[in-house]
C-alpha positions as CSV (number, residue, x, y, z in Angstrom):
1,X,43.9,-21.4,-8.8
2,X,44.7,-20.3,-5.5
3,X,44.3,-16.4,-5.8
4,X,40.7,-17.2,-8.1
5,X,39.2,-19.1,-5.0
6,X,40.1,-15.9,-3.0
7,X,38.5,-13.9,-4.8
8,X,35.6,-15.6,-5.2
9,X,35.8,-15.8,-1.3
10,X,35.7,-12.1,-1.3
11,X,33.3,-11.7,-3.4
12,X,31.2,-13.4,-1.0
13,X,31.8,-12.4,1.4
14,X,31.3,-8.3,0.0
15,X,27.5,-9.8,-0.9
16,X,27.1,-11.2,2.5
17,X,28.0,-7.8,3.7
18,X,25.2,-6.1,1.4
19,X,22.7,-8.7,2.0
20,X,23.0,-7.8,5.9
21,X,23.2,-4.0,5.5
22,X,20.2,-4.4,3.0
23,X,18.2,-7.1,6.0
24,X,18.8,-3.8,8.9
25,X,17.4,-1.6,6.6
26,X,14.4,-3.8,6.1
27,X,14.1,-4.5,9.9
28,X,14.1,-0.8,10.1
29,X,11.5,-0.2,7.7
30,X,9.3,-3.0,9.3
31,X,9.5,-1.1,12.9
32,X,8.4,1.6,11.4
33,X,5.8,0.4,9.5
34,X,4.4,-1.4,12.5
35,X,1.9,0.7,14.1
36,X,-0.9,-1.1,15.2
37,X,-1.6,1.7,18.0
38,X,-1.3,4.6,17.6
39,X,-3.1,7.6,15.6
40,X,-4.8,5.2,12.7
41,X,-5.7,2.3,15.4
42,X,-7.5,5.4,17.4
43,X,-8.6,6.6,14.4
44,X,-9.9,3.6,12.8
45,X,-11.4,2.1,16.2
46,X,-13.1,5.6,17.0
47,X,-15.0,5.1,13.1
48,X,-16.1,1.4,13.7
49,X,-18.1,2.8,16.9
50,X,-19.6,5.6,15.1
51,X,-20.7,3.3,12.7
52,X,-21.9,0.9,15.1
53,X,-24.2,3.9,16.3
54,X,-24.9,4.5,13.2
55,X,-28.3,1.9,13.1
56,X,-29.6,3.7,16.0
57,X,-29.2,7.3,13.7
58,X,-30.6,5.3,10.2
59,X,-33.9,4.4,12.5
60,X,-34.2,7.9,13.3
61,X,-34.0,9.1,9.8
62,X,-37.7,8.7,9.3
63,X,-38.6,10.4,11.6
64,X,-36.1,13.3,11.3
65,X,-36.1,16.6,10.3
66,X,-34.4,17.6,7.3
67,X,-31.3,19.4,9.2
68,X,-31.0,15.9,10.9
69,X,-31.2,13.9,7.8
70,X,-28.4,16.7,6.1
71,X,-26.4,16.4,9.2
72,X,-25.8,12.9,9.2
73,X,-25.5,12.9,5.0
74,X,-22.4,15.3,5.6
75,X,-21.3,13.0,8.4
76,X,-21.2,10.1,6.3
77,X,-19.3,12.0,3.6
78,X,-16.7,13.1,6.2
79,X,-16.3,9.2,7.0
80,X,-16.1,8.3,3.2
81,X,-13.5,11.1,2.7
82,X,-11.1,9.9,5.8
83,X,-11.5,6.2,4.7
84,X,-10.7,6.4,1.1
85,X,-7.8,8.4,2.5
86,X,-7.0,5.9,4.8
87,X,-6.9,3.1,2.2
88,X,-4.3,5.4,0.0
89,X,-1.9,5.7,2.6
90,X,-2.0,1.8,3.6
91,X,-1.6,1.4,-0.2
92,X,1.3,3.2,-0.2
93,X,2.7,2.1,2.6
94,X,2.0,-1.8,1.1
95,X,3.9,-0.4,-1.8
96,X,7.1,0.8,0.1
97,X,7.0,-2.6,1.8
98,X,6.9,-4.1,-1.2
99,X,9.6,-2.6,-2.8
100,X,11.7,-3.2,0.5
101,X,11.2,-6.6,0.3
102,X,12.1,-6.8,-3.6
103,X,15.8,-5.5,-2.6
């Protein structure tokens, strides 16, 4: 009975030793992932005031040339392009944390 309850003991305490090694990785993985300056934060504040500007430039549209008009077009794709890249990195990223957090 004796040498049962210390192995159970050491079972224990080998699982409290993988739950802690497995809680630094997450902490690692969290540091990481926690940017919130940084190349995306410049990135993503620089796009909300061009598009804050960007009123001012749909105003002008009707009274723009058609260079002007083509100009901003390609601008706007250029935008799209960067944000839907944007959301597929932060998707992957939300899936790495995910999985981190399922360990």
């Amino acid at each position: 009975m004796q040498s049962r309850l210390i192995r159970i003991q050491q079972a224990l305490e080998e699982a409290l030793e993988e739950n802690q090694a497995l809680a630094r990785k997450v902490s690692q993985k969290r540091a990481e992932v926690e940017q919130p300056e940084g190349e995306v934060g410049d990135f993503i504040a620089q796009m909300q005031g061009e598009f804050q500007q960007a009123p001012k430039s749909v105003a002008s549209l009707t009274s723009s040339s058609l260079e002007e008009i083509v100009q901003y077009k390609e601008e706007l794709e250029y935008r799209i392009t960067w944000l839907r890249t944007l959301l597929e990195d932060a998707e992957k990223e939300l899936k790495l944390i995910c999985i981190t957090y399922e360990l």
